[in-house]
Structures are given as structure tokens and as C-alpha cells.
N, CA, C and O atoms as CSV, one atom per row, in Angstrom:
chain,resi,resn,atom,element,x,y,z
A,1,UNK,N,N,-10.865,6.920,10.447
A,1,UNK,CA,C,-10.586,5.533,10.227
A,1,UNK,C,C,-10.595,4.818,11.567
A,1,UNK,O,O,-9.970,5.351,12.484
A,2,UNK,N,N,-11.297,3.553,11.810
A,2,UNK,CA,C,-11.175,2.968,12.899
A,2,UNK,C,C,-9.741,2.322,12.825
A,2,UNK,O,O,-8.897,2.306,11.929
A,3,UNK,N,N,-9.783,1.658,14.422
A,3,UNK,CA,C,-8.754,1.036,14.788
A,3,UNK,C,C,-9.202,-0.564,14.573
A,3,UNK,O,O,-10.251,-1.158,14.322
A,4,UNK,N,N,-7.862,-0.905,14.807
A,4,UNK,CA,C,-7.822,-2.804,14.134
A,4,UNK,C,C,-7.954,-3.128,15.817
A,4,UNK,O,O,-7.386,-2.528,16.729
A,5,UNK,N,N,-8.864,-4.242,15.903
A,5,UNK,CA,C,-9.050,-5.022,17.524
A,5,UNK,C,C,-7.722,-5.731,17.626
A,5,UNK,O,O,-6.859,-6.048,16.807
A,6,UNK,N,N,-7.847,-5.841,18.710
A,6,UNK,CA,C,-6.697,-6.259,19.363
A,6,UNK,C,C,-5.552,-7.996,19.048
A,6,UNK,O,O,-4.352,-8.267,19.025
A,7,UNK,N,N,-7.424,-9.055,18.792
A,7,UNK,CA,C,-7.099,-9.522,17.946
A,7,UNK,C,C,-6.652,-10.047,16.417
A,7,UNK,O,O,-6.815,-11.153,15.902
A,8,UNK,N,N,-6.004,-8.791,15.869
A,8,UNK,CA,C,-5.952,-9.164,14.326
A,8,UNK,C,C,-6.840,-8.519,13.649
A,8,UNK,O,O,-6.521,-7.493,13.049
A,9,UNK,N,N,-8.191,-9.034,13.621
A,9,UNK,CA,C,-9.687,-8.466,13.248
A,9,UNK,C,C,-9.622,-7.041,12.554
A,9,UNK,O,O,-8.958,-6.096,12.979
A,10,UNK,N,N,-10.304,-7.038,11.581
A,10,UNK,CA,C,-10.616,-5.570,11.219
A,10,UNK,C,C,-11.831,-4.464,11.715
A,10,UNK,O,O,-12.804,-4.849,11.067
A,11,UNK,N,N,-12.033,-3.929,12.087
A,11,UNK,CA,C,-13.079,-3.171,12.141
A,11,UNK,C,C,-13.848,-2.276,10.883
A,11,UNK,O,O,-13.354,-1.301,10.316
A,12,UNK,N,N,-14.996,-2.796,10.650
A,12,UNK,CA,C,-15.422,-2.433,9.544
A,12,UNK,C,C,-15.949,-1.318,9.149
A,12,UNK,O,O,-16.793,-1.297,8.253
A,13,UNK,N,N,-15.278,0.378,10.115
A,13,UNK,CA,C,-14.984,1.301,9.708
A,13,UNK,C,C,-13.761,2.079,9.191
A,13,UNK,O,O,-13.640,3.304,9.166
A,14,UNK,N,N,-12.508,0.767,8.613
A,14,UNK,CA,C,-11.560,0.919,8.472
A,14,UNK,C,C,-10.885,0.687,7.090
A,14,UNK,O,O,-9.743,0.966,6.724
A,15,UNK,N,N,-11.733,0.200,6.542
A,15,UNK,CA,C,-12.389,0.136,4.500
A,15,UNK,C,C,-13.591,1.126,4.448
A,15,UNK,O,O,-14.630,1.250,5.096
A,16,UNK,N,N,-12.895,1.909,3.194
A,16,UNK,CA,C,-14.346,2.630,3.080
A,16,UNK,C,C,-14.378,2.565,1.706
A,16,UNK,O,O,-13.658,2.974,0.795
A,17,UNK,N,N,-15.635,1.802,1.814
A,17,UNK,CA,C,-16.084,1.188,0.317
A,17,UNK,C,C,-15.371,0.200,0.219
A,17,UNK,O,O,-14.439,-0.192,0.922
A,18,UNK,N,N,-16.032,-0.378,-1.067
A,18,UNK,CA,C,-16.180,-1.571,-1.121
A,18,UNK,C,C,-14.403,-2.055,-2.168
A,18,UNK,O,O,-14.310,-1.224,-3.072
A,19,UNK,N,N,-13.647,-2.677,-2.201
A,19,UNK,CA,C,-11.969,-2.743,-2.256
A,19,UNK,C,C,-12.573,-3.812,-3.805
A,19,UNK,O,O,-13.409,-4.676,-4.069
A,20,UNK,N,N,-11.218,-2.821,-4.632
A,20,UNK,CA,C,-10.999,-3.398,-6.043
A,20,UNK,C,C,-10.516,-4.369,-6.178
A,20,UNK,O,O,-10.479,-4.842,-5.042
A,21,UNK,N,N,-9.947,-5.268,-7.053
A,21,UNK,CA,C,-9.456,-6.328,-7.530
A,21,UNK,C,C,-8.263,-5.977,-7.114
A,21,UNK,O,O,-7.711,-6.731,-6.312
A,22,UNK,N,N,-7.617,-4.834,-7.523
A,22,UNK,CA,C,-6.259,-5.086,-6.698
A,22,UNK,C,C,-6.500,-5.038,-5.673
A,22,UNK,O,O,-6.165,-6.176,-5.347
A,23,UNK,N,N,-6.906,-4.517,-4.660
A,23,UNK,CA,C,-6.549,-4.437,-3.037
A,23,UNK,C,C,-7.228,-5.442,-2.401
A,23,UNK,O,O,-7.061,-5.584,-1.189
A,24,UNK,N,N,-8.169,-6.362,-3.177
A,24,UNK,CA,C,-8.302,-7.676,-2.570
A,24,UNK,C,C,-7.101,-8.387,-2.776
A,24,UNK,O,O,-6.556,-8.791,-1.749
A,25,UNK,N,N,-6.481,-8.673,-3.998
A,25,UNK,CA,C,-5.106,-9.295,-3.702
A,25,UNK,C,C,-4.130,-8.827,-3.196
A,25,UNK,O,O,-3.234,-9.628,-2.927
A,26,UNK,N,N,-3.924,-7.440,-2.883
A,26,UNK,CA,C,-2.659,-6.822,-2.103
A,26,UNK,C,C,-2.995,-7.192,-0.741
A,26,UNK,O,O,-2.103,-7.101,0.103
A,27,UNK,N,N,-4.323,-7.657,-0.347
A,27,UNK,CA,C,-5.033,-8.048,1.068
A,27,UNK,C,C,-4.369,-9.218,1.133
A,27,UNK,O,O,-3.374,-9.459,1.817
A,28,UNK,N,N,-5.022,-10.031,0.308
A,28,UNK,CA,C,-4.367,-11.457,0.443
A,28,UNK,C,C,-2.840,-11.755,0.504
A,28,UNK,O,O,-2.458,-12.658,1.248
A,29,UNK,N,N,-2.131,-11.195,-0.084
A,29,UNK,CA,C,-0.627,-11.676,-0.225
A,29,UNK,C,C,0.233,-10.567,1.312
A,29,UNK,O,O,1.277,-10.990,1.810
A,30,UNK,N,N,-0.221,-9.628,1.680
A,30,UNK,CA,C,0.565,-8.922,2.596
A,30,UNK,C,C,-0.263,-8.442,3.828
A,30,UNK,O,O,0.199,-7.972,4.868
A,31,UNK,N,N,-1.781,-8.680,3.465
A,31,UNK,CA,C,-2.039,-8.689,4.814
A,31,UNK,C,C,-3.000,-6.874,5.237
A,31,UNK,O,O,-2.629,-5.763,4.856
A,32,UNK,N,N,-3.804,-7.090,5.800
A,32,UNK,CA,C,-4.621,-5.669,5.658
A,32,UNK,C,C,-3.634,-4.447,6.380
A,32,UNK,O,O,-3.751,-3.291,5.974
A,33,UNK,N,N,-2.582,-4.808,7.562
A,33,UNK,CA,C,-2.099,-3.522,7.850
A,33,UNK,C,C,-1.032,-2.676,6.927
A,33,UNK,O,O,-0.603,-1.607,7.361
A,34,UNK,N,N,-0.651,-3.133,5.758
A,34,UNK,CA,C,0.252,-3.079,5.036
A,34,UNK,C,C,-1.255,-2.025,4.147
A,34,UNK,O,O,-1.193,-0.798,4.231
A,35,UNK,N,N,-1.987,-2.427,3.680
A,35,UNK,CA,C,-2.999,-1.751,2.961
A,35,UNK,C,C,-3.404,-0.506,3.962
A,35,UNK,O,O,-4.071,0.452,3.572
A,36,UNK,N,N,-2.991,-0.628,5.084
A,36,UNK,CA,C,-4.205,0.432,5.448
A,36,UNK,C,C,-2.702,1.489,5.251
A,36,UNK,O,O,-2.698,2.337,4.359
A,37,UNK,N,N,-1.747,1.351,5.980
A,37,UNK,CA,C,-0.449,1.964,5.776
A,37,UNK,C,C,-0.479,2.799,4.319
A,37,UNK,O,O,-0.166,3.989,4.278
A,38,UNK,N,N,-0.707,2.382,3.656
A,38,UNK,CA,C,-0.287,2.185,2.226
A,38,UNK,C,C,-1.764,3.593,1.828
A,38,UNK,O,O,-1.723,4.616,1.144
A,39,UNK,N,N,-2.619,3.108,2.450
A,39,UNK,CA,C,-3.826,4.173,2.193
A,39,UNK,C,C,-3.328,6.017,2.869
A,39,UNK,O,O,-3.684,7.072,2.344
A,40,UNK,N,N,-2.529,5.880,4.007
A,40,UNK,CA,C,-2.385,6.354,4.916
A,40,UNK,C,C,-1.396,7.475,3.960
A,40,UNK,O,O,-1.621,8.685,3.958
A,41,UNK,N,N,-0.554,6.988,3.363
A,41,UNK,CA,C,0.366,7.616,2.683
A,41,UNK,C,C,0.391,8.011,1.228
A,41,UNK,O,O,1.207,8.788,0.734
A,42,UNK,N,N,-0.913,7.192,0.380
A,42,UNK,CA,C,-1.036,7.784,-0.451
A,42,UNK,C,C,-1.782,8.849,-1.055
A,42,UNK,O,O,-1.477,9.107,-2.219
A,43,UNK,N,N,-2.752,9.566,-0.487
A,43,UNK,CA,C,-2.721,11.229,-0.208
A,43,UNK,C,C,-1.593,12.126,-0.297
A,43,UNK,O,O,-1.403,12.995,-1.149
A,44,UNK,N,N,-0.835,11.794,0.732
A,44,UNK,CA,C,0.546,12.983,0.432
A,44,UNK,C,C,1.317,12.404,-0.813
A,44,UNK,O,O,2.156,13.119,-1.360
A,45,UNK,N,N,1.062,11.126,-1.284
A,45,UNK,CA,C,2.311,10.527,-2.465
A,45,UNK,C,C,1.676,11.876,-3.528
A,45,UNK,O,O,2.218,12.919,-3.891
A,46,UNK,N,N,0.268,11.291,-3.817
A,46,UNK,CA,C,-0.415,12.286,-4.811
A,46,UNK,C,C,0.134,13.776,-4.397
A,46,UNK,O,O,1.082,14.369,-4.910
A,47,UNK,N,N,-0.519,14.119,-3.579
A,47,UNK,CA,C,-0.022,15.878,-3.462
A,47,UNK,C,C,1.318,15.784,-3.869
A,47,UNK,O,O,1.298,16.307,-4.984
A,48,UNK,N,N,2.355,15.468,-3.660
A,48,UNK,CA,C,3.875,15.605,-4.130
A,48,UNK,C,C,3.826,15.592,-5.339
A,48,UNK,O,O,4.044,16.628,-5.967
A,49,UNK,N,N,3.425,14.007,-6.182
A,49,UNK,CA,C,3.189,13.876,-7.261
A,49,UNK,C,C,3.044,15.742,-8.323
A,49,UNK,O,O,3.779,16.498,-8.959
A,50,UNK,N,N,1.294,15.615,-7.796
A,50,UNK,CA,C,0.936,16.956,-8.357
A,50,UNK,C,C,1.743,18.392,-8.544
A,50,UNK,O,O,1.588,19.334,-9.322
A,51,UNK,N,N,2.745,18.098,-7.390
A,51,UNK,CA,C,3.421,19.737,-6.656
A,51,UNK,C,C,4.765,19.486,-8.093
A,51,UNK,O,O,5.265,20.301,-8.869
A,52,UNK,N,N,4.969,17.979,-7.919
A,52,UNK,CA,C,6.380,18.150,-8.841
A,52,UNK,C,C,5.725,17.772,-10.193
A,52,UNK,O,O,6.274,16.936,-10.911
A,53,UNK,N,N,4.763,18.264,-10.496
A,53,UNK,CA,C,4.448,18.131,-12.058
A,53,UNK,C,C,4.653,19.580,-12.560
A,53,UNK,O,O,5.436,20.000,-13.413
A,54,UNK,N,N,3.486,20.416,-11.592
A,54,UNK,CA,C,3.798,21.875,-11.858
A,54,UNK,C,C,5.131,22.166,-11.326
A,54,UNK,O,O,4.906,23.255,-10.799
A,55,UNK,N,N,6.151,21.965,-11.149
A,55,UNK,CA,C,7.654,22.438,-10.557
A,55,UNK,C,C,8.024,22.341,-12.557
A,55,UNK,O,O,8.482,23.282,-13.205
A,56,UNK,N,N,7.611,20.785,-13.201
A,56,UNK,CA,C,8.124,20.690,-13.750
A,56,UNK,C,C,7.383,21.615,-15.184
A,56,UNK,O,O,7.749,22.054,-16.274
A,57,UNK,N,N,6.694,21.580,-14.719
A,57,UNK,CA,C,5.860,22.436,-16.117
A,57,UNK,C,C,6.497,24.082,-15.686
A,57,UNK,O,O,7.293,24.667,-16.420
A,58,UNK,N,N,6.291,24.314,-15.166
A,58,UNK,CA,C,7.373,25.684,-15.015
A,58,UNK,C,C,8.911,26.302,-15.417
A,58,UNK,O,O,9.221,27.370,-15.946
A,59,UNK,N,N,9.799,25.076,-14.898
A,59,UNK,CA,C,10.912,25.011,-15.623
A,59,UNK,C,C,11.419,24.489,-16.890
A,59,UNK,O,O,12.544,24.447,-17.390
A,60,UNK,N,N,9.993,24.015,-17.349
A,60,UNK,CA,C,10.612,23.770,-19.165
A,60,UNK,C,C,10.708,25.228,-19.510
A,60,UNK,O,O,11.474,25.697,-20.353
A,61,UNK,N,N,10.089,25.712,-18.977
A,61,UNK,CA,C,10.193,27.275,-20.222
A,61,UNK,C,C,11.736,28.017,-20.040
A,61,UNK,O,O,12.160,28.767,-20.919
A,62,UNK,N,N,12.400,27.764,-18.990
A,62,UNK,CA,C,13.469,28.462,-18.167
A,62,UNK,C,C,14.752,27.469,-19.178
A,62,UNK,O,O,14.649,26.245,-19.097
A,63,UNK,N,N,15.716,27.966,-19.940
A,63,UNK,CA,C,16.732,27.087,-20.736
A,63,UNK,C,C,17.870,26.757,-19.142
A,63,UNK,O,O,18.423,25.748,-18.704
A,64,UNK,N,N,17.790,28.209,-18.688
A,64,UNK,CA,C,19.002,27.854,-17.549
A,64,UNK,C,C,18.494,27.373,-16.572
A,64,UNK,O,O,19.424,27.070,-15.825
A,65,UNK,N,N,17.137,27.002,-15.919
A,65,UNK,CA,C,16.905,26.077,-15.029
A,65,UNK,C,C,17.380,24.068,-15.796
A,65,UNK,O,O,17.400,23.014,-15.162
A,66,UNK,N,N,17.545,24.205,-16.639
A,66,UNK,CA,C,17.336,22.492,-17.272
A,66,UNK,C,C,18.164,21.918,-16.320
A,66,UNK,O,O,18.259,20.723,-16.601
A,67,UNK,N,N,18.861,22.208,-15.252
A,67,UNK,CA,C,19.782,20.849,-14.481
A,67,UNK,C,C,19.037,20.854,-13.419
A,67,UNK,O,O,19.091,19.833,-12.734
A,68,UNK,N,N,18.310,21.751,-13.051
A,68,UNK,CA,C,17.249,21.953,-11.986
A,68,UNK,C,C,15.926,20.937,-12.430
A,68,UNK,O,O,15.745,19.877,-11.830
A,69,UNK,N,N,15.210,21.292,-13.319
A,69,UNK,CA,C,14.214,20.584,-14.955
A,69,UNK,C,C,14.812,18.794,-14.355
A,69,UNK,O,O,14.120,17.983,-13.740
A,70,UNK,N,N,16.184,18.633,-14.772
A,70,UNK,CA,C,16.333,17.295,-14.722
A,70,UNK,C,C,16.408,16.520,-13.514
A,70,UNK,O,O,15.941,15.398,-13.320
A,71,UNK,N,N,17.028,17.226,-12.757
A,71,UNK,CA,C,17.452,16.648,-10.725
A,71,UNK,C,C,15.741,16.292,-10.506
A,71,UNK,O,O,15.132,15.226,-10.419
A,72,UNK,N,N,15.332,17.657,-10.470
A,72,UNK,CA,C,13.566,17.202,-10.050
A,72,UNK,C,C,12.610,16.080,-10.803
A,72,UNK,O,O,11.473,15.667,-10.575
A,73,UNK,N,N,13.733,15.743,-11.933
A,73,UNK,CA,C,12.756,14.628,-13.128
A,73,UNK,C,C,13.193,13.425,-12.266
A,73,UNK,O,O,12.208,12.972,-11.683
A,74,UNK,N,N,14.606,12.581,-11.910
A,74,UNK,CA,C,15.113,12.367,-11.506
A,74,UNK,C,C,14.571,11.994,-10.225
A,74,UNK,O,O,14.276,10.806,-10.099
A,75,UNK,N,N,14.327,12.981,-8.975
A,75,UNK,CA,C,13.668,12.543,-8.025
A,75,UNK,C,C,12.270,11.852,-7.794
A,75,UNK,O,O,11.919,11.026,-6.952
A,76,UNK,N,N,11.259,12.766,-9.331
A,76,UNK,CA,C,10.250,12.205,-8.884
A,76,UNK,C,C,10.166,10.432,-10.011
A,76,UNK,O,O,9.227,9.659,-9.817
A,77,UNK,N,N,11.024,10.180,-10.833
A,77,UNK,CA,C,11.317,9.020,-11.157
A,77,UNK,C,C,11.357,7.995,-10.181
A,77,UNK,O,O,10.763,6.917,-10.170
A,78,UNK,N,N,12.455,8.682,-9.043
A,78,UNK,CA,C,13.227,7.776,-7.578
A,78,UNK,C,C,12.127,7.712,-7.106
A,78,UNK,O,O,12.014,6.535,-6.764
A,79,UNK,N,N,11.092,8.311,-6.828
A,79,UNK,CA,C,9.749,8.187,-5.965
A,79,UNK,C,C,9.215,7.136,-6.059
A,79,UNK,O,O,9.109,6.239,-5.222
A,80,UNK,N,N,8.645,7.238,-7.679
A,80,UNK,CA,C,7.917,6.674,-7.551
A,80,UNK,C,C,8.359,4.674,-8.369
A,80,UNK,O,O,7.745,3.694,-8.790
A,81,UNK,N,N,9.434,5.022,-8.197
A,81,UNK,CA,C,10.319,3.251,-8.384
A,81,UNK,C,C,10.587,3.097,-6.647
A,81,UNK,O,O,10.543,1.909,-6.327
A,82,UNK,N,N,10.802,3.851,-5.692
A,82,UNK,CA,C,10.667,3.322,-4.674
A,82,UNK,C,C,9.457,3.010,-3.868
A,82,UNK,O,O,9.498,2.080,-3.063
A,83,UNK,N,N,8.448,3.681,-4.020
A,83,UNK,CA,C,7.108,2.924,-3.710
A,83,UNK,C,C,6.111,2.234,-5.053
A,83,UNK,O,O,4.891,2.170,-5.205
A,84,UNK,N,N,7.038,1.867,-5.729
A,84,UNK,CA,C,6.266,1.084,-7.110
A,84,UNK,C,C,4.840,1.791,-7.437
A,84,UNK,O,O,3.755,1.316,-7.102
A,85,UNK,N,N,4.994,2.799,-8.027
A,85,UNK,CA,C,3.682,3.684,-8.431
A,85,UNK,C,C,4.186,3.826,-9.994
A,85,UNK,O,O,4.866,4.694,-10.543
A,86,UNK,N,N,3.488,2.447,-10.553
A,86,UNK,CA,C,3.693,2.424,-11.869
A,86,UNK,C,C,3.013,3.559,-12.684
A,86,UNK,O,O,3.631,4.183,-13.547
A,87,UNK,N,N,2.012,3.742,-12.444
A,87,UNK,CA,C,0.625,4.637,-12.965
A,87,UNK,C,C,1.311,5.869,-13.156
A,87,UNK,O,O,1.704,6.416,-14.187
A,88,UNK,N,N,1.408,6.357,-11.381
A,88,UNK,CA,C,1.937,8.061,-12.051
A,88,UNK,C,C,3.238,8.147,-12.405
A,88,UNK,O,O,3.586,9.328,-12.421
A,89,UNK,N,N,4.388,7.153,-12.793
A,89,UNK,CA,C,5.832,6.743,-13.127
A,89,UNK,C,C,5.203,7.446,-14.787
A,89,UNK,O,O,5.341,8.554,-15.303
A,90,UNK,N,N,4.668,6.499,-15.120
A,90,UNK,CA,C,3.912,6.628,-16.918
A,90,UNK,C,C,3.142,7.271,-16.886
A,90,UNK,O,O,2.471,6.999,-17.882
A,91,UNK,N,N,2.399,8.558,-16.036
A,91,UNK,CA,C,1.871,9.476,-16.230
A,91,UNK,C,C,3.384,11.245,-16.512
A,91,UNK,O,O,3.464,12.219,-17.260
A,92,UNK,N,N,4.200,10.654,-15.377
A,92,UNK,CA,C,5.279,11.159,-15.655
A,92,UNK,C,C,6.017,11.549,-16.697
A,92,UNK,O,O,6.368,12.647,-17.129
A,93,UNK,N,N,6.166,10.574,-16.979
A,93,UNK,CA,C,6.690,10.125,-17.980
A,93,UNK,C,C,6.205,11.028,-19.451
A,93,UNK,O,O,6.794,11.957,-20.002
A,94,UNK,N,N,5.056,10.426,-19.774
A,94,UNK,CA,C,4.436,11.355,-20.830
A,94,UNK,C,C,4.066,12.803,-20.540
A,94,UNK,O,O,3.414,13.415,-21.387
A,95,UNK,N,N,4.447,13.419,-19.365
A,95,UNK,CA,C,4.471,14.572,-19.288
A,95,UNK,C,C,5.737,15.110,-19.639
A,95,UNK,O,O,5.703,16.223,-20.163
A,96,UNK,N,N,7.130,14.443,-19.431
A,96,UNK,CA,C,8.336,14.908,-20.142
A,96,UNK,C,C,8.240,14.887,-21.860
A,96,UNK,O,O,8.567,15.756,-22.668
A,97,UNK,N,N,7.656,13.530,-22.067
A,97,UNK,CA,C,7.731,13.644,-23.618
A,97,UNK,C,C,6.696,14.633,-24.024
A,97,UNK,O,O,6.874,14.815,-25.228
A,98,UNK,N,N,6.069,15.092,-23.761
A,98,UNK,CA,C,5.286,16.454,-24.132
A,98,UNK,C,C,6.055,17.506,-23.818
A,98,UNK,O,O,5.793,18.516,-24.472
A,99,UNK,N,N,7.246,17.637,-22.734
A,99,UNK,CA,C,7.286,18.727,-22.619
A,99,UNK,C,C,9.054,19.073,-23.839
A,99,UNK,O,O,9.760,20.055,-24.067
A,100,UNK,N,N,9.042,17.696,-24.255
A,100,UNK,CA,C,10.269,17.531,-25.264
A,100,UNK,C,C,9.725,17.707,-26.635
A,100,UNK,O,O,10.582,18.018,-27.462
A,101,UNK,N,N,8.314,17.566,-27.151
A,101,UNK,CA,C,8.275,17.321,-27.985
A,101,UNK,C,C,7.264,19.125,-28.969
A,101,UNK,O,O,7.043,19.124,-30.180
């Protein structure tokens, strides 16, 4: 990823590809270093994501892990309401009700 010039400016090896409808307006309202930040960190959000899905698909089968089952439901809830990741919140989500139902 390039670096931003000194004045402000982007360098136009610092988008790669061409930016969706949302991240043209997340551009507009907060500004491109907030997006690139935001790019920067969501790689590892996903890997976590992924790591605490299988944590959680593992301990449904376990009756005496369930307070373990719930703390880890719990955290990755807190995750992802603290960086507003609606998507995998309700991908979450319907992975508990599958694993209830």
C-alpha cells in the first residue's frame, strides 16, 4: 500500500480497485485515512471472526463447556457492536440459531 503525500493527497496506489457505494460515502463523511485504517484492520477482524466461529461450532457439542459456548458468544457479539460489523453480527447470529435449533 502506498503512502498518503504530505499534502493530504492520496496516492493512487493506496485504493486497490475501484471503491463501492459504501466506501465512497464512508470517504465522504470521515475522510480517506479513517478508510484506509479501517482496511488495515479488517483482515485480522475476519480471521478472528472465522477462529471464533469454529471455537463456537466445537463447543456446542460439549454440554459442560456451555458457559464457555456463551462468554465466547458474548465476546464475539462485543466485537463486532464495537466496530459496527453489522454483516458478520447477523452472520453470527444465525450461526447460534442453527446451532440451537
Amino acid at each position: 500500500m502506498g503512502e498518503t503525500a504530505v499534502d493530504g493527497q492520496v496516492n493512487s496506489q493506496e485504493l486497490e480497485g475501484p471503491a463501492s457505494a459504501d466506501e465512497l460515502l464512508l470517504m465522504a463523511y470521515t475522510g480517506i485515512d479513517h478508510v484506509i485504517e479501517k482496511n488495515k484492520i479488517l483482515p485480522r477482524a475476519s480471521f478472528f471472526l472465522e477462529v471464533s466461529k469454529q471455537i463456537l461450532d466445537t463447543l456446542r457439542s460439549n454440554s459442560k463447556l456451555l458457559d464457555f459456548y456463551n462468554d465466547t458468544a458474548r465476546k464475539v457479539f462485543n466485537f463486532c457492536k464495537k466496530y459496527r460489523n453489522r454483516k458478520e453480527f447477523r452472520r453470527i447470529s444465525e450461526t447460534l440459531h442453527s446451532h440451537f435449533n
